[in-house]
GUSELUM-307830 format. One line per field, with one value per residue (C-alpha): residue number from 1; x, z, y. Coordinates in Angstrom, 1 decimal, always signed. Each point is the difference from the previous one (the first is absolute). Example, Ala and Ser with C-alpha at 12.3 -4.5 7.8 and 13.67 -1.06 7.14 Angstrom:
num = (1, 2)
X = (+12.3, +1.4)
Z = (+7.8, -0.7)
Y = (-4.5, +3.4)
***
This chain:
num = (1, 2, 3, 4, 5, 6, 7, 8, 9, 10, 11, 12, 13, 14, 15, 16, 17, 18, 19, 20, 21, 22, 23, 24, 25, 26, 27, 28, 29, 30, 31, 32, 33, 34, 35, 36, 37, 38, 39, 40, 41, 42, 43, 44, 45, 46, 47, 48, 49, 50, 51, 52, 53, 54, 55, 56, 57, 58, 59, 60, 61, 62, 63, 64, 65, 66, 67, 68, 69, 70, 71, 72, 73, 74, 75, 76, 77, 78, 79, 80, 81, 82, 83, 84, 85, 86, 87, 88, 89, 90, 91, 92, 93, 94, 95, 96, 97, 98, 99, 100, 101, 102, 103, 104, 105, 106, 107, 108, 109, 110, 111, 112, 113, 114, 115, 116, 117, 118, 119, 120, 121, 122, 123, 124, 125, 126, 127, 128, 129, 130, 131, 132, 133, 134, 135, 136, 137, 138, 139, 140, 141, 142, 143, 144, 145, 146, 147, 148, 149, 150, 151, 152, 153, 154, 155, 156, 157, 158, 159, 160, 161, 162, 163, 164, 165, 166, 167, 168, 169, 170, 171, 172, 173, 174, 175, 176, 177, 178, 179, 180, 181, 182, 183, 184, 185, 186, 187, 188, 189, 190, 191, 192, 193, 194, 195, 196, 197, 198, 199, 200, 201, 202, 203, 204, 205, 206, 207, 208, 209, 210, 211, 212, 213, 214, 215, 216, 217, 218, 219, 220, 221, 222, 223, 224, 225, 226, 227, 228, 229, 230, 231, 232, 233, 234, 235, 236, 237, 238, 239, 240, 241, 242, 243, 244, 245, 246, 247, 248, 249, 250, 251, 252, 253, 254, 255, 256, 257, 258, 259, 260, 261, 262, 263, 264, 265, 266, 267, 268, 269, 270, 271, 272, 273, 274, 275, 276, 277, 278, 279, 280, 281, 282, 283, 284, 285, 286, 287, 288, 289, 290, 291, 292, 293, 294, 295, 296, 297, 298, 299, 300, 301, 302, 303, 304, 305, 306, 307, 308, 309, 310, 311, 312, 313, 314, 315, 316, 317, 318, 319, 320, 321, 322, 323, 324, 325, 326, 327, 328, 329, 330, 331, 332, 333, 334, 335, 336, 337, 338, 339, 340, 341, 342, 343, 344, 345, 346, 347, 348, 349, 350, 351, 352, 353, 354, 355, 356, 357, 358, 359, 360, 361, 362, 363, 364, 365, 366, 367, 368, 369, 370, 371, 372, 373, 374, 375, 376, 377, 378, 379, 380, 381, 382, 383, 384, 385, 386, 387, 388, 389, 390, 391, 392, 393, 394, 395, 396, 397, 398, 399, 400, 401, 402, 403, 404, 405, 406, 407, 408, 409, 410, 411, 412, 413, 414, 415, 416, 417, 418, 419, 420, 421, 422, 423, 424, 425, 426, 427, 428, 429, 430, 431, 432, 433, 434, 435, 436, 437, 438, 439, 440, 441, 442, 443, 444, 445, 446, 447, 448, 449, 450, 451, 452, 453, 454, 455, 456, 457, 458, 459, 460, 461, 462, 463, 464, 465, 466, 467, 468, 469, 470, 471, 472, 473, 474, 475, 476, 477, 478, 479, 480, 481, 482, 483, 484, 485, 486, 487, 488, 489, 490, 491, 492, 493, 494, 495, 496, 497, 498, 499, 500, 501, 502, 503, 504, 505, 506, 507, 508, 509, 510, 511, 512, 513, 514, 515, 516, 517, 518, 519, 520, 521, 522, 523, 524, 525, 526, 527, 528, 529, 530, 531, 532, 533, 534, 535, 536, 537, 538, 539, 540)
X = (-4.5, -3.8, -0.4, -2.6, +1.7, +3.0, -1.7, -1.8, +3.0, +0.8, -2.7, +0.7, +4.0, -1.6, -2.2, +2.2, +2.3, -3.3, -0.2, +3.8, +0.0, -3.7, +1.4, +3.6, -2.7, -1.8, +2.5, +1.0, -3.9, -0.8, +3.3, -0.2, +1.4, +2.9, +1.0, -1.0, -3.3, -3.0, -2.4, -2.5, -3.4, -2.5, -2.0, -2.1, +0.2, -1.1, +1.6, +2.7, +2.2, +1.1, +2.1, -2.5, +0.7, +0.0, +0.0, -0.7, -3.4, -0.9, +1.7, -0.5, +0.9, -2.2, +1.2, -1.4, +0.3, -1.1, -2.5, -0.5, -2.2, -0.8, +2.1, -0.1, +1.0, +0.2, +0.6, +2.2, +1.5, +3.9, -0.2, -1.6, -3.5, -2.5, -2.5, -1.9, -0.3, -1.2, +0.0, -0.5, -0.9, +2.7, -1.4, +1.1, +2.9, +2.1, +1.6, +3.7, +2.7, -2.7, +1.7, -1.7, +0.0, -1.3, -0.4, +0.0, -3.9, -1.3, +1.9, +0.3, +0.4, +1.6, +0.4, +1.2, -2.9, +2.3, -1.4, +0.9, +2.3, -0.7, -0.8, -2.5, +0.4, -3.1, +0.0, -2.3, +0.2, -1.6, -0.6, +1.3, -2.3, +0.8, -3.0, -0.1, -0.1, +1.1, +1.2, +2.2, +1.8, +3.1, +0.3, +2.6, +3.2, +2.9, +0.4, +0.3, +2.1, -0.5, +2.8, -1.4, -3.1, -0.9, +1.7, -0.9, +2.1, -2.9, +1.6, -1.1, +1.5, +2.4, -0.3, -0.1, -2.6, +0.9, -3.1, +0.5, -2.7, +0.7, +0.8, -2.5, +2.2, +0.9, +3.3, +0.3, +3.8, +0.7, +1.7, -0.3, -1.5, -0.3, +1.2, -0.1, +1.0, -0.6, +1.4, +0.5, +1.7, +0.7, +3.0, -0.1, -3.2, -0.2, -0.9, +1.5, -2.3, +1.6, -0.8, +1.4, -0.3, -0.1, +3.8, +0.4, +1.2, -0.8, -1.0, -1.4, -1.9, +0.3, -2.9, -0.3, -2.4, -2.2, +2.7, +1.3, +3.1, +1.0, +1.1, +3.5, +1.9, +0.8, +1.5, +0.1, -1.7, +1.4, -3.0, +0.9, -2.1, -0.6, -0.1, -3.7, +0.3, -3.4, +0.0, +2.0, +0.4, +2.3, +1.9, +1.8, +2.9, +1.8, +2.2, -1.3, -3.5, -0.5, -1.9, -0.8, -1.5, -1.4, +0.1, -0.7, +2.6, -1.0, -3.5, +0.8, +2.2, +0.1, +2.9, +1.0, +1.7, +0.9, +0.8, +1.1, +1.0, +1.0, -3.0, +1.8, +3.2, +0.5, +1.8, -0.8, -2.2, +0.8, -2.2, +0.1, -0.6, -1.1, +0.5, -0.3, +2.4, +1.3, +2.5, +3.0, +1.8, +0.3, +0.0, -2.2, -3.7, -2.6, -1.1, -2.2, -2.1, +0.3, -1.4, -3.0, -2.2, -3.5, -2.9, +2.8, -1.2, +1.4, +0.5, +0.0, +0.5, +3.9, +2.1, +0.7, -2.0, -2.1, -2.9, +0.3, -1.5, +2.6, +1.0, +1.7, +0.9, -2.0, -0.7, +2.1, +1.8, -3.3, -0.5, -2.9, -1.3, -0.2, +0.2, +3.5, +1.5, +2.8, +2.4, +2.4, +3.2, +3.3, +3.3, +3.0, +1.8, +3.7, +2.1, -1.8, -1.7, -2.9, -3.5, -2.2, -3.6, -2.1, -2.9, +0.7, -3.1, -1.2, -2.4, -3.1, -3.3, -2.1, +0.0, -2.5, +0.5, -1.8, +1.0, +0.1, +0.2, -1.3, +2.0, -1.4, +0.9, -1.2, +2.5, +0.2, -2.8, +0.4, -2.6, +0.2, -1.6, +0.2, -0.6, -2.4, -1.2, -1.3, -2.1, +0.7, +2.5, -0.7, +1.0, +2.2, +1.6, +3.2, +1.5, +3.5, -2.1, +0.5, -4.0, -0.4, +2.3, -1.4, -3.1, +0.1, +2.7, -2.2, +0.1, -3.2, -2.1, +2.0, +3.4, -0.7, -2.0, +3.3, +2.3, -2.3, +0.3, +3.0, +0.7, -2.1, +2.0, +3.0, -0.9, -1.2, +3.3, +1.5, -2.1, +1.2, +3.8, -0.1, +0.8, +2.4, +1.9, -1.4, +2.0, +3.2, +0.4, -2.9, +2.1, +3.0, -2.4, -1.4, +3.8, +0.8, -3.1, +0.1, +4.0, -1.0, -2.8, +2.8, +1.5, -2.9, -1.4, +3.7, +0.4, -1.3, -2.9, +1.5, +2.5, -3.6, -1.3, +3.5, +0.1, -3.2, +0.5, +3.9, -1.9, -2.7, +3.2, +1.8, -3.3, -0.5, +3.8, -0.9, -3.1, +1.6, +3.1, -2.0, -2.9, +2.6, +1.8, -3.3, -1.5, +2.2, +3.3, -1.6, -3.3, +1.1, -1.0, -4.2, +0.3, -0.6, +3.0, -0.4, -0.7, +3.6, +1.4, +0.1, -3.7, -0.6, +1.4, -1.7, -3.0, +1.1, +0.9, -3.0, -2.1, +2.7, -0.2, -3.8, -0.3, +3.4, -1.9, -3.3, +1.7, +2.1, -2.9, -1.8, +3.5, +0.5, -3.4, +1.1, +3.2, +0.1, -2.0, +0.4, +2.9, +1.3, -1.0, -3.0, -0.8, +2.7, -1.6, -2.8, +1.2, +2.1, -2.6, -1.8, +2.9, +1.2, -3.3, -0.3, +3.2, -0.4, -3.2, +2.5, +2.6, -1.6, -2.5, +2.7, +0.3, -3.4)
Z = (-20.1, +0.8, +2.7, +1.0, -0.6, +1.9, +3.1, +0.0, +0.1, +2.6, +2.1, -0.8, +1.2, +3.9, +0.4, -0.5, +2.6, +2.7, -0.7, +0.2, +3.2, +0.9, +0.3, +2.2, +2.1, +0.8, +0.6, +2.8, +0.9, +0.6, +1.9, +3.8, +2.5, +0.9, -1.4, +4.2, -0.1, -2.1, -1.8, +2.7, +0.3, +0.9, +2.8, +1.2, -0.2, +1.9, +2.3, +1.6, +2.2, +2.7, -0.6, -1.0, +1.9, -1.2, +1.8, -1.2, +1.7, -1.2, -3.4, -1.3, +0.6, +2.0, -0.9, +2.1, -1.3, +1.1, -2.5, +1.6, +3.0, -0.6, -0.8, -2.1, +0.3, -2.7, -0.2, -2.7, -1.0, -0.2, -4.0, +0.8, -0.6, +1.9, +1.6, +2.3, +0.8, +2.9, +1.1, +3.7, +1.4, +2.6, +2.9, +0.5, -2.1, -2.7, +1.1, +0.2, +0.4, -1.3, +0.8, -0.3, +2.8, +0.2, +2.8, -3.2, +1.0, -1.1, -1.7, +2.0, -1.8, +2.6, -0.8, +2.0, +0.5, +1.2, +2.8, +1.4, +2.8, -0.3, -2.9, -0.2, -2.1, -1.3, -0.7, -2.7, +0.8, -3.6, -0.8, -3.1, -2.6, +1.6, +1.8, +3.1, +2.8, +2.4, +0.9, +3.0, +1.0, +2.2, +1.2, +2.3, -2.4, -1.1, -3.8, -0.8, -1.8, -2.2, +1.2, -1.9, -1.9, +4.0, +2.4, +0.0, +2.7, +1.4, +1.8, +2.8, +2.8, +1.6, -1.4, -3.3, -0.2, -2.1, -1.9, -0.9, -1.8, -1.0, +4.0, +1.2, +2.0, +1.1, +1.6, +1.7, +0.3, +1.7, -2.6, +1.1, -1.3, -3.4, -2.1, -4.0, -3.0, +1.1, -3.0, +0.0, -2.3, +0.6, +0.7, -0.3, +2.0, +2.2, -0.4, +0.7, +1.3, +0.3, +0.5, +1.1, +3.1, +0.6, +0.4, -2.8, +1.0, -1.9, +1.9, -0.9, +1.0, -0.9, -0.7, -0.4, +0.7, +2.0, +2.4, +0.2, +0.6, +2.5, -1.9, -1.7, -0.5, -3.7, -0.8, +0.5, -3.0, +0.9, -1.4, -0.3, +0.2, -3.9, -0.8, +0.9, -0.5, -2.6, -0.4, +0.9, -1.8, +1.5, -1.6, +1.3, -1.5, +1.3, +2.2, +0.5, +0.6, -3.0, +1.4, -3.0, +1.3, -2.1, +1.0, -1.3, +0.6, +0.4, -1.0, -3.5, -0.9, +0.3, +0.6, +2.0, +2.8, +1.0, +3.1, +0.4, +2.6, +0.3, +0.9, +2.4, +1.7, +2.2, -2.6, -0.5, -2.7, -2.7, -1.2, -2.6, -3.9, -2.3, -3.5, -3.1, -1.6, -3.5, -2.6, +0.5, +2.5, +3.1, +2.0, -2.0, +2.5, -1.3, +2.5, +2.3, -1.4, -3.1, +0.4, -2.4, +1.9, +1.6, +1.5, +1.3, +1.3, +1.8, -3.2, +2.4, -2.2, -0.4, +3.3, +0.2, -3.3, -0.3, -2.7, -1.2, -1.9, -2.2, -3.7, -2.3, -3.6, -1.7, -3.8, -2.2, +2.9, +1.1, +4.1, +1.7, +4.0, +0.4, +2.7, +0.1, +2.7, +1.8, +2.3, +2.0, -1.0, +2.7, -2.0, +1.5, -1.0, -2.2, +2.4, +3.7, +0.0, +1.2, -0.6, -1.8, +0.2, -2.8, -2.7, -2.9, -2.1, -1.7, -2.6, -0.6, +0.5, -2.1, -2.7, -0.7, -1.3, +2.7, +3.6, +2.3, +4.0, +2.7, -0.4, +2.5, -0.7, +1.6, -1.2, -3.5, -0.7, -0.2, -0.2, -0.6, -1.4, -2.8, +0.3, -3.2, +1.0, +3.4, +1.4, -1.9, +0.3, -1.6, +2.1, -1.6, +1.1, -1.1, +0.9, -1.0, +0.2, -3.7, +0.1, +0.3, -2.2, -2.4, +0.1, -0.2, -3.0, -2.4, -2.2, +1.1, -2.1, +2.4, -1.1, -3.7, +0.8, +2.0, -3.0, -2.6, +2.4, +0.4, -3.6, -1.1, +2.6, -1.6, -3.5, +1.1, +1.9, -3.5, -1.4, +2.7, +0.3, -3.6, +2.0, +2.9, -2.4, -3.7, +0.1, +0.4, -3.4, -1.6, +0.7, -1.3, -3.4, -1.0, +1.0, -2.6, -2.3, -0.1, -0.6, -3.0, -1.0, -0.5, -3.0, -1.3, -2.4, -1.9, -0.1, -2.8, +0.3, +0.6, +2.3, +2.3, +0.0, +0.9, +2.4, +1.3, +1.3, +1.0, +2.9, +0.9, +0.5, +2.1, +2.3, -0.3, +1.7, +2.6, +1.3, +0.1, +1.7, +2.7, +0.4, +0.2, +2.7, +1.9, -0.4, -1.0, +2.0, +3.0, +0.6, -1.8, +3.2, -0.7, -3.7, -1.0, -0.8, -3.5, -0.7, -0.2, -1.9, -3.5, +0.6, +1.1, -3.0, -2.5, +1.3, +0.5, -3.6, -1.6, +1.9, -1.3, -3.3, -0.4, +1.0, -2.1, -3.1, +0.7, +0.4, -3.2, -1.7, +0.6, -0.6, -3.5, -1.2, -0.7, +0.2, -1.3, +3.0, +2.8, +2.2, +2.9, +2.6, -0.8, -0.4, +2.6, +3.3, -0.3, -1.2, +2.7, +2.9, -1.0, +0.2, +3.4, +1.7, -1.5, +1.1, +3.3, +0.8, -0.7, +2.3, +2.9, +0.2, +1.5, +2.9, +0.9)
Y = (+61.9, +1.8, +1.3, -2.2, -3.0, +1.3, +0.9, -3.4, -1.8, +2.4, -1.0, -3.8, +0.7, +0.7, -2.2, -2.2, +1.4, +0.4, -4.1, -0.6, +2.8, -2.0, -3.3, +1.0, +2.0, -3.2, -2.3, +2.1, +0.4, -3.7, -0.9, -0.4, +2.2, -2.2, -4.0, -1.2, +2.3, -0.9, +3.2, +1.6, -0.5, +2.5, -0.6, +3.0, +4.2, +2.8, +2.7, -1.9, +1.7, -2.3, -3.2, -3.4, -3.1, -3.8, -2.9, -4.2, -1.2, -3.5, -0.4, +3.5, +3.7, +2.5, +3.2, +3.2, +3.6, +3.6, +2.5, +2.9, -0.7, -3.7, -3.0, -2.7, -3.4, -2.7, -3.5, -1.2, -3.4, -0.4, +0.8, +3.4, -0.8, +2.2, -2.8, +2.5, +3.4, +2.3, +3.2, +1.7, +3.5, +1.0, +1.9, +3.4, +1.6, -1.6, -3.3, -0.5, -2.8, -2.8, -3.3, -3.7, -3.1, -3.0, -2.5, -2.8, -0.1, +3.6, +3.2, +2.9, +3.5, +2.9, +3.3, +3.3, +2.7, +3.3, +2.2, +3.6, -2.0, -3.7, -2.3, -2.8, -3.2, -1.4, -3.4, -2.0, -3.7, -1.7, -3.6, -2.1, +2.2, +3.2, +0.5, +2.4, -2.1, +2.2, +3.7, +0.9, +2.8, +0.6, +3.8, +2.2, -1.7, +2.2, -2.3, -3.6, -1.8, -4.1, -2.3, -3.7, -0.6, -1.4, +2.9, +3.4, +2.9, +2.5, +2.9, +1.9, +2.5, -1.8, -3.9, -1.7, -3.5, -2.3, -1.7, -3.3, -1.4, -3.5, -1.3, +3.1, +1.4, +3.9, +0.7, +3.1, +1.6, +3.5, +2.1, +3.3, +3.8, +1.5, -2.5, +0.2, -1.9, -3.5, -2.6, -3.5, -2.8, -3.9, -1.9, -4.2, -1.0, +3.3, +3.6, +3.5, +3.0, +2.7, +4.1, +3.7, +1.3, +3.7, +0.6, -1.6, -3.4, -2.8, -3.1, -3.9, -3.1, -3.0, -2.3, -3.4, -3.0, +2.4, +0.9, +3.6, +1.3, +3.3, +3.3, +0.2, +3.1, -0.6, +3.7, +3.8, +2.3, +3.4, +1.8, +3.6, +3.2, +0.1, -3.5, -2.0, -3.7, -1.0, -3.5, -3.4, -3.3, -2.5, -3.1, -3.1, -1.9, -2.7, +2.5, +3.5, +1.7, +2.7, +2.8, +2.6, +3.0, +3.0, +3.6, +3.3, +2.8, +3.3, +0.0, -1.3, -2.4, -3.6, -2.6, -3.4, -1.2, -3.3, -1.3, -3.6, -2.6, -3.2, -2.8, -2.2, +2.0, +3.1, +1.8, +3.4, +1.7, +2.3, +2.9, +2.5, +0.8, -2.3, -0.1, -2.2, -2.0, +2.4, -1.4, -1.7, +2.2, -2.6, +3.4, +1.6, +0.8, +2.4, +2.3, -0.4, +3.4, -2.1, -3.2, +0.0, -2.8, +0.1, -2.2, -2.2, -3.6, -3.3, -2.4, -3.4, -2.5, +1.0, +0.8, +3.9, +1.0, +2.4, +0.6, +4.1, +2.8, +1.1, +1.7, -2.2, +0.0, -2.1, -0.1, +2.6, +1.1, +2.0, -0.4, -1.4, -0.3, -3.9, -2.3, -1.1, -2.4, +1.1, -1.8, +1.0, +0.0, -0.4, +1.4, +1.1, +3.1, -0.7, +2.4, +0.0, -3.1, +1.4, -1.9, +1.5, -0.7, +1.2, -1.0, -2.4, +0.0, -3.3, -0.5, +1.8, -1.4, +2.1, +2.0, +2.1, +3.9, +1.0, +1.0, -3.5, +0.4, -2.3, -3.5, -2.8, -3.2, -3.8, -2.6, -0.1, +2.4, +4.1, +2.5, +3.5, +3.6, +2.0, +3.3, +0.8, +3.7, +2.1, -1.9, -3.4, -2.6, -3.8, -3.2, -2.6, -3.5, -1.8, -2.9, -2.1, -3.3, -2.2, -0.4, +3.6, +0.8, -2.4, +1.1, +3.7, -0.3, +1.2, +3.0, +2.6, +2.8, +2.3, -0.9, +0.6, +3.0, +1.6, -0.9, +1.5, +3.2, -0.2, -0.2, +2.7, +2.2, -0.9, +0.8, +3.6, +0.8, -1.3, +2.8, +2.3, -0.4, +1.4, +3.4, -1.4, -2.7, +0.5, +3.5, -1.4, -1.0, +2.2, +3.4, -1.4, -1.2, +3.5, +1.8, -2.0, +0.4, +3.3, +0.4, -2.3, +2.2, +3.3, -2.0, -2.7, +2.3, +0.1, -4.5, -1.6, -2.4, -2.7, +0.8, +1.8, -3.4, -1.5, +3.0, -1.0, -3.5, +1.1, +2.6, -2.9, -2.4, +2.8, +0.3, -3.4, -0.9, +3.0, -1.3, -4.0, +1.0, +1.7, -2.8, -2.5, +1.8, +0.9, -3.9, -2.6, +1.4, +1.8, -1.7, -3.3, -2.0, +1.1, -1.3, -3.8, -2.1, -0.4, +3.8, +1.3, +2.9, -1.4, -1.1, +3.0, +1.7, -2.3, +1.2, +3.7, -0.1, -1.7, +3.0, +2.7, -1.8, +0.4, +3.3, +1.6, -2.0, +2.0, +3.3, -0.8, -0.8, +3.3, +1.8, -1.5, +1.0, +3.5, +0.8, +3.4, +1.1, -2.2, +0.1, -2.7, +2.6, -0.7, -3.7, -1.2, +1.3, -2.4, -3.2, +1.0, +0.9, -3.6, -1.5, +1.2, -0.7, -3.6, -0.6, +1.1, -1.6, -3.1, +0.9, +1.8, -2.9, -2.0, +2.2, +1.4)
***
């Protein structure tokens, strides 16, 4: 066989794997995240760095978001359609906590502007095209906090008002100094506000039909000297509140607490680590140090859920941050009978190779960030609607771009694992090339060329017996169904085959001269890295 010829076939041999490595790639590229959550759709980008917000306002979505110093807001129908689009100038300093309200009548966009001691919200009140309407500002608050798309908590020294915007009503209720954190979530028709107070107490109001409840000792915190409480998100089932509560422990690293108590009873609370929900070990509680979640949020639509930033293993066992929904789980330890409260995550809801953080949800509808780059984060929607779903099922430029990536990736760590893998069985293969090479010169010609295709078979049972362990037995879970071992060594020997033919060839021309040592080690080289590119493909 020429050369030419040899190396064109070659050449033929991976192409054909990028297409068969091409088309796995992009069946897993055009799936959703989950079967209950349909494909995201982009809505807007810029520097994003403080949760979005959502809310329904006569049949469609208005979605607000923060870019630096301005925000943007965006009126969308229930597919994800962008209908309208505007953008405002905040103030003074970059805004913070941007929630939306609407009285049914106008949308109202609030945002926190932080001070040296006190805060100011601004507010932007903007009709049905998202004009400016009107600009208001509330100063001397400690933070704010959304309870409905109607009800907004301002807090000040002292007192907490309680902005009602559908009836127009403000409830005042004495609360206290220096309090932190405030969270809320809904139960049936009412709402639950709830915050920290300096010695770290949790207390709640309840809210419903405009009518206000008096504070309610929910728990003790037991902040210590090196812990400092960072954010709150709270959750309601059918029995208990869910209180998760972020801190950062000596200056550096992150966990969870939870504290929980019951809705309706005197009982008491309970407060301490929480942890996720690992294997099948009923008693079995990751850490609290370990709990990889972030940019936690009230998922409403489900009774204590919660909507979370987290790593998962997605496609080819590789992980990815996604927003994952997480409930709380209530199991009971086999020998004390203890309850044990901790995360149980759900399905994803996205699933892009990028970084997403900052879950909000509104009914059926979820939208969230990924982080691209500094300085540049893109804002999707998803949704578990059918119509949405429906609609947004399609496969995108973007999907086949990331599995032509993705492909070409795994072709070149093919190439590449010729030094980490390819070794295993090349060693072996010249050891027993150059043992041969001692007595060659003394065999007949015949028995060289029968000698010849005896070594290749030798290599050729190395190298399967070690791919088949690697792949088929030890990652047999990331190959397709139908590609088992003797597939795999049909196609292991048709590339062995080639390549020992093409070495033979050029062995046979002159056997006087020529020795295996020579015209083995690259049939064999070729042969390793075609091979490879086939194999590693499946896991890169």
């Amino acid at each position: 066989m020429k050369r030419g010829k040899f190396y064109t076939i070659v050449v033929g041999i991976i192409i054909a794997i990028f297409c068969f490595h091409y088309s796995l790639n992009y069946k897993e590229a055009i799936k959703p995240p989950s079967e209950k959550w349909g494909k995201e759709v982009f809505l807007s980008q810029g520097n994003i760095t403080e949760f979005p917000d959502i809310i329904e306002y006569k049949g469609n979505y208005v979605v607000a978001h923060q870019d630096s110093d301005s925000i943007k807001v965006m009126l969308i129908d229930k597919l994800g359609k962008k209908i309208k689009e505007s953008q405002f100038i905040a103030s003074d300093s970059e805004p913070r906590d941007i929630d939306i309200i609407t009285d049914n009548k106008n949308i109202y966009i609030n945002f926190l502007l932080t001070g040296a001691d006190k805060n100011t919200i601004e507010i932007l009140k903007l009709d049905d095209d998202l004009n400016l309407v009107d600009k208001t500002s509330i100063k001397n608050v400690i933070n704010k906090t959304k309870v409905s798309e109607n009800i907004v908590a301002v807090f000040y020294d002292g007192y907490v008002e309680i902005r009602d915007y559908l009836i127009n009503k403000v409830s005042r209720v004495n609360i206290g100094d220096n309090i932190r954190l405030p969270v809320s979530a809904k139960y049936k028709n009412k709402y639950l506000l709830g915050y920290i107070m300096e010695l770290d107490e949790f207390y709640y109001i309840w809210i419903e039909d405009g009518k206000v409840t008096e504070p309610k000792l929910g728990g003790n915190l037991n902040e210590i000297s090196k812990v400092k409480f960072r954010n709150a998100t709270m959750a309601i089932d059918e029995e208990n509140v869910y209180v998760l509560i972020e801190y950062i422990f000596q200056g550096k690293e992150f966990g969870f607490n939870l504290l929980n108590f019951p809705v309706n009873s005197e009982k008491a609370s309970r407060y301490g680590p929480f942890g996720v929900k690992i294997g099948t070990d009923k008693n079995k509680i990751a850490s609290d140090y370990d709990v990889d979640i972030g940019t936690v949020a009230t998922y409403g639509e489900e009774l204590g859920t919660f909507l979370v930033s987290t790593s998962r293993t997605a496609e080819k066992l590789k992980n990815q941050t996604d927003i994952v929904k997480m409930k709380i789980s209530k199991d009971k330890k086999d020998m004390s009978g203890e309850v044990l409260y901790r995360g149980d995550f759900k399905e994803p809801l996205s699933r892009s190779k990028k970084v997403s953080i900052n879950p909000v949800n509104y009914k059926d509808s979820v939208i969230f960030i990924d982080s691209v780059e500094e300085g540049k984060a893109k804002l999707y929607i998803t949704s578990k609607d059918s119509e949405f779903i429906n609609e947004n099922s399609g496969n995108r430029k973007e999907e086949a771009i990331s599995a032509f990536i993705q492909t070409l990736e795994g072709m070149f760590f093919g190439a590449v694992y010729i030094v980490s893998m390819g070794l295993i069985w090349i060693i072996p293969g010249m050891s027993i090339v150059s043992l041969v090479a001692l007595i060659e010169y003394r065999l007949s010609k015949r028995l060289r060329k029968i000698m010849y295709f005896v070594i290749y078979g030798i290599i050729f049972t190395i190298k399967f017996y070690f791919i088949n362990k690697a792949f088929h037995i030890s990652r047999a879970n990331l190959l397709p169904n139908y590609y088992n071992s003797v597939v795999g060594f049909l196609f292991m020997f048709t590339i062995s085959l080639l390549c020992a033919l093409y070495g033979y060839g050029k062995y046979k021309k002159d056997l006087e001269h020529n020795v295996i040592a020579l015209r083995i080690p690259s049939a064999l080289i070729v042969d390793s890295i075609v091979t490879l590119m086939l194999y590693v493909s499946f896991i890169k």
